[in-house]
C-alpha positions, 0 to 999 in steps of 0.5 A: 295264794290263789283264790279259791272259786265260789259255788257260785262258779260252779253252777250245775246247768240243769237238764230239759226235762226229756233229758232229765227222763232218759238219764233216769231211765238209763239209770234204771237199765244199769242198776236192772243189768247191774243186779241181774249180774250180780245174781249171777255172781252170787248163785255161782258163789253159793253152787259153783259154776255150772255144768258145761252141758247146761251152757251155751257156747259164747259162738251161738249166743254171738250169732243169735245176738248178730242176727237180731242186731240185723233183724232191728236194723233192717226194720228200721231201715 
């Protein structure tokens, strides 16, 4: 039979508290976008999806998403 380790040799190694404090705060950005989903899920679930005129198409959201994504990176640059 092989031998069964002790909980001693799974010793969990704690985090230095800044690490300990950005886990949390990712942790809370998930469950925030996690639950914005979920709202959206559950609103089409209850009216049904809405009207293709109140939407905005994937191409002008990816494009505005871009030019922010180069707006940050030329600040910090």
């Amino acid at each position: 039979m092989s031998e069964q380790p002790t909980h001693a040799e799974h010793a969990r190694q704690q985090l230095e508290p800044a690490a300990a404090d950005a886990v949390r705060a990712y942790a809370a950005k998930t469950r925030e976008n996690a639950d914005q989903l979920a709202a959206v899920l559950e609103d089409i679930a209850t009216n049904g999806l809405p009207s293709v005129e109140g939407c905005t198409p994937w191409e002008e959201l990816r494009e505005a998403h871009l030019a922010r994504l180069a707006a940050q990176r030329s600040a910090v640059a």
